[in-house]
Structures are given as structure tokens and as C-alpha cells.
N, C-alpha and C positions, 0 to 999 in steps of 0.2 A: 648226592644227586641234586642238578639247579637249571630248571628250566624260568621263560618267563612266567609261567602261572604260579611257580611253585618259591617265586621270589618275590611275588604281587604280596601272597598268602601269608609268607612270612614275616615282610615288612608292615604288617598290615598296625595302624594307628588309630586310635579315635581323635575328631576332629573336632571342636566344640569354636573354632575362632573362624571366620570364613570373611573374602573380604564382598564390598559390596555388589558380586558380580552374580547378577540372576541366572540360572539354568535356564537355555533356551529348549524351545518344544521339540526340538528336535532329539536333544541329550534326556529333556522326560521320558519321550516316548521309546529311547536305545534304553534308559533303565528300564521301565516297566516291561518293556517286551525281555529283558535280560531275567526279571521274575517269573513271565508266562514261562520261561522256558526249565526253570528248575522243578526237580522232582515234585511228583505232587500224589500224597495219597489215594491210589485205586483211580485214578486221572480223574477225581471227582470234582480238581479244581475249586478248594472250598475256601477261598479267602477272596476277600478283596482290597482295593489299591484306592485312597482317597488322596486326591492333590490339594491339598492347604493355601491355596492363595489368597485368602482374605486376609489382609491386616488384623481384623478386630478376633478373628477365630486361634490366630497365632498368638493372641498377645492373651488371650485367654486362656490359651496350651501353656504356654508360659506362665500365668500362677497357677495353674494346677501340678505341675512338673517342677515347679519352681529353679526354670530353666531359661530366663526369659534371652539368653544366649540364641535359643532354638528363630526367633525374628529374626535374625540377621543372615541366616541359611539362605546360601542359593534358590532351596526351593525345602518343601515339606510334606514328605509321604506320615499318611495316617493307613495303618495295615491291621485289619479287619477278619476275627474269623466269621469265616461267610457261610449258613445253610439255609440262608432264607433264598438264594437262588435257585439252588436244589429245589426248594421248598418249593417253589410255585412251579418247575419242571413237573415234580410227583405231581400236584395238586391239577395241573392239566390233563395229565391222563387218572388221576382217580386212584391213584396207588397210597399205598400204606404210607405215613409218614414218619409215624413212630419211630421208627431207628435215626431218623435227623435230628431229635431232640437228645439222645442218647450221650452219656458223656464217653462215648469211643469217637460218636462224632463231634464232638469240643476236641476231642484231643487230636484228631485228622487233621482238624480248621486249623490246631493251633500248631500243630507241625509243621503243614504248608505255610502259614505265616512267616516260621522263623526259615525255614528253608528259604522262600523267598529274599526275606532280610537280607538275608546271606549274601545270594545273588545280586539286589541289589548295592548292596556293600562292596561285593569283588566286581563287578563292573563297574558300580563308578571310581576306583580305585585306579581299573585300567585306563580309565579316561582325565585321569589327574584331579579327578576330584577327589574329598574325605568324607567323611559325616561320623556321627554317633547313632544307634541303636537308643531309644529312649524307652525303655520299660517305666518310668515315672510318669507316664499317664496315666499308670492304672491307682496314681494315687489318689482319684476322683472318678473312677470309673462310670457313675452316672452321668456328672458332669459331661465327659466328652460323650457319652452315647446321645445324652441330651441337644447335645452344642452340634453334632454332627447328624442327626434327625434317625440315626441306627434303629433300622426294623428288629421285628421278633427275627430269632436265630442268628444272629449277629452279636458280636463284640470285640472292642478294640483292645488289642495286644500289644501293639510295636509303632511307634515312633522312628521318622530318622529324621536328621537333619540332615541335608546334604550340600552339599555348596563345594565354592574352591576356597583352600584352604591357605588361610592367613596367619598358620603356625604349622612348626614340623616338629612335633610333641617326638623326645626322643623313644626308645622302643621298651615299653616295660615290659621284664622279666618273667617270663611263665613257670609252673611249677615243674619241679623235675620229675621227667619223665616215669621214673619207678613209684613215683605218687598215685600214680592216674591213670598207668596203663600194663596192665596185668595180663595174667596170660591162664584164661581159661574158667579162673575162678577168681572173685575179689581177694585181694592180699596183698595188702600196706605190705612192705617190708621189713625186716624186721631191726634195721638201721634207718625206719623212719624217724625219731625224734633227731637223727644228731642231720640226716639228710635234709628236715624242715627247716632246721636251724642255720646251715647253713643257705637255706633259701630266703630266711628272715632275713639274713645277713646281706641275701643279694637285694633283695626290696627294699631293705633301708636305707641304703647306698645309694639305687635311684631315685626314692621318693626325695633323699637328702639331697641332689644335684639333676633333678630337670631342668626342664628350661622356664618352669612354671609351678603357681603352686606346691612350694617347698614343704613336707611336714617332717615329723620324728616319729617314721610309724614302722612296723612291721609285714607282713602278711599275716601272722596269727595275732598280730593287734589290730589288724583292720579288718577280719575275721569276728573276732569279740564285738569292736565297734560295729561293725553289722547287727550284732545282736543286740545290742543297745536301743535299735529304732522306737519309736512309739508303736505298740502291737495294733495300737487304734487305728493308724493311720489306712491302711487297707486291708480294716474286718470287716466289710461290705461286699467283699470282691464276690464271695459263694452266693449270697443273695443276691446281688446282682444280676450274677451269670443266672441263675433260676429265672428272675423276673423276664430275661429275655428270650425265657421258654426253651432253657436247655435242662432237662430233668437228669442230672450227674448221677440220679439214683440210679438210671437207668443203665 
């Protein structure tokens, strides 16, 4: 089956080169309203959308991300799980608040976030733009909630760059289907080692021959290398999310 949406989805790339052409307010305003319109848990609408345009605030996303690529973007969404707007809806009528600080609702905020993402990702997609999803902000999570002035019930999740794209990164390879999508009940199969292997096989092939960025790596070596990180680097995250009055115990 291949329609236009279903050929958007499947071409879809991360975009990290953009050339120097700013997104006009018109193309912001078709993204964002492209996010108001994706699902959204119990339509509580608990995220929000912050536009980046300050030079000094980008260039400061960039050592914390250690992405300083992310300046050179069209434009820069910061995505936000949001209950502090709840929060003062309740707080005008005098109703319980309690369940806003709840980590069911961190985990609402953080769904409509990435849902969002999404939406903004496949629309700007259809409009010939690229961008990247940036979850390397939360490698200073303070920082940006600092840098960004983030009230109680708030916290930043998602990064994107987005721009027009000044590279066509070829398509890398997803895992094979009997990996990852099961039927009823979780169950690898039982010809998954030699079925990985030949996926190893297919990721080496393209990591060895993009257009960019060449290494000698795997899937289950770039796997391991994940596991390698420094565990330090974002052991603040839980404390954090508390300090901004989200009680997870709850």
C-alpha cells in the first residue's frame, strides 16, 4: 500500500545540516497549529511550545546538547511538559490540585510532547523542510529550565531543529519487523540471533557508505556504545523533575 502520507512517513530522515534560510511566521505558525491538532491525553492539552529566537539562548542549547549545529536551524521549537496551566485553571475555581503533580500526569505531559513532536516533524516534512528531535537537552535539565524561566509543573523534554535542509542523509535501516512487533504477547523469535545478525549486517553496510559521517559500527555495537555513556551525565533528571513540583511518588 502507498499513499502521499504513508510515503512522507516512510522517507522520513533526520536533518542536522540546514542552509541559512529562516522559517517565516507563517510556516511557525502551520507547524504549531500542526501540533495543537495531534492527539492529546483526556484533551487536557498539557504541553507547551517555546520558539528560540535568541541568538545567545541557542548558542547556550548548543553547549548543553553539545550540538551547536542546532544555531544554524531554520528556526528552534523548545517542547515543554506543561501542568502549571492546568494548575492555575484548578487554582481559579479552588479545586484539588493534587492529581497535577502526580507522575501519571508527568507521564500525560510527556506523551502529548512526543505526540506533538511527531506532528511537528511530519508536517514540516510535508512542507520540504527536515529537522532532528533533540532529547540532549535534558543533558542539563536545570540549565535550560533556568535559561528558559520554567515555572512549577513544568519541564523540558524535546528539542527540534528545524530548517530547510542542506543535506539528503541517505535512509537508515530499521529493525526487522519480527523484532519489534509481535502478536498478542511479547516473543523475540526464536531465529532472533541469526535474524539481528543479519541486521548488524545491514547497518554496517550503511554506517560504512552514507553520505556522511562514516564509521565501523553495528546495531548491537552501537547498542553497547549507548551503554558506555557516563551514568553521571543525567543523574539529576529525577531530582529535577521533583524540584519542579512533580511528586512521581504519587
Amino acid at each position: 500500500m502507498s499513499n502521499n502520507i504513508l510515503n512522507l512517513l516512510n522517507q522520513h530522515r533526520s536533518i542536522r545540516q540546514f542552509t541559512d534560510q529562516p522559517l517565516t511566521d507563517e510556516e511557525v505558525t502551520t507547524l504549531v497549529t500542526a501540533a495543537q491538532h495531534a492527539a492529546t491525553s483526556t484533551f487536557a492539552q498539557q504541553y507547551s511550545i517555546i520558539s528560540i529566537t535568541d541568538p545567545a539562548i541557542k548558542q547556550e542549547l548548543g553547549d548543553i546538547t553539545g550540538h551547536h549545529w542546532l544555531e544554524k536551524s531554520g528556526h528552534y521549537f523548545m517542547l515543554v511538559a506543561d501542568q502549571h496551566r492546568n494548575l492555575k485553571i484548578a487554582e481559579a475555581t479552588h479545586a484539588d490540585t493534587t492529581i497535577l503533580r502526580s507522575f501519571d500526569k508527568f507521564l500525560a505531559s510527556t506523551f502529548d510532547v512526543a505526540i506533538a513532536a511527531e506532528a511537528i516533524v511530519t508536517a514540516g516534512e510535508s512542507m520540504g523542510l527536515g529537522s532532528t528531535i533533540m532529547g540532549s537537552i535534558l543533558n542539563h535539565s536545570q540549565r535550560v529550565i533556568t535559561l528558559l524561566n520554567l515555572p512549577e509543573l513544568t519541564f523540558p523534554l524535546l528539542g527540534i531543529a528545524i530548517g530547510h535542509p542542506a543535506e539528503q542523509p541517505g535512509l537508515k535501516p530499521r529493525l526487522p519487523q519480527p523484532l519489534m512487533h509481535f502478536s498478542n504477547q511479547y516473543a523475540l523469535p526464536d531465529d532472533f540471533d541469526s535474524q539481528l545478525a543479519s541486521y548488524d549486517t545491514t547497518t554496517a553496510d550503511y554506517y560504512a557508505h552514507r553520505n556522511s559521517h562514516l564509521k565501523n559500527t553495528t546495531f548491537s555495537q552501537h547498542i553497547v556504545q549507548e551503554l558506555q555513556r557516563d551514568p553521571k551525565l543525567r543523574a539529576e533528571l529525577l531530582q529535577v523533575i521533583k524540584q519542579q513540583g512533580f511528586n512521581i511518588d504519587l
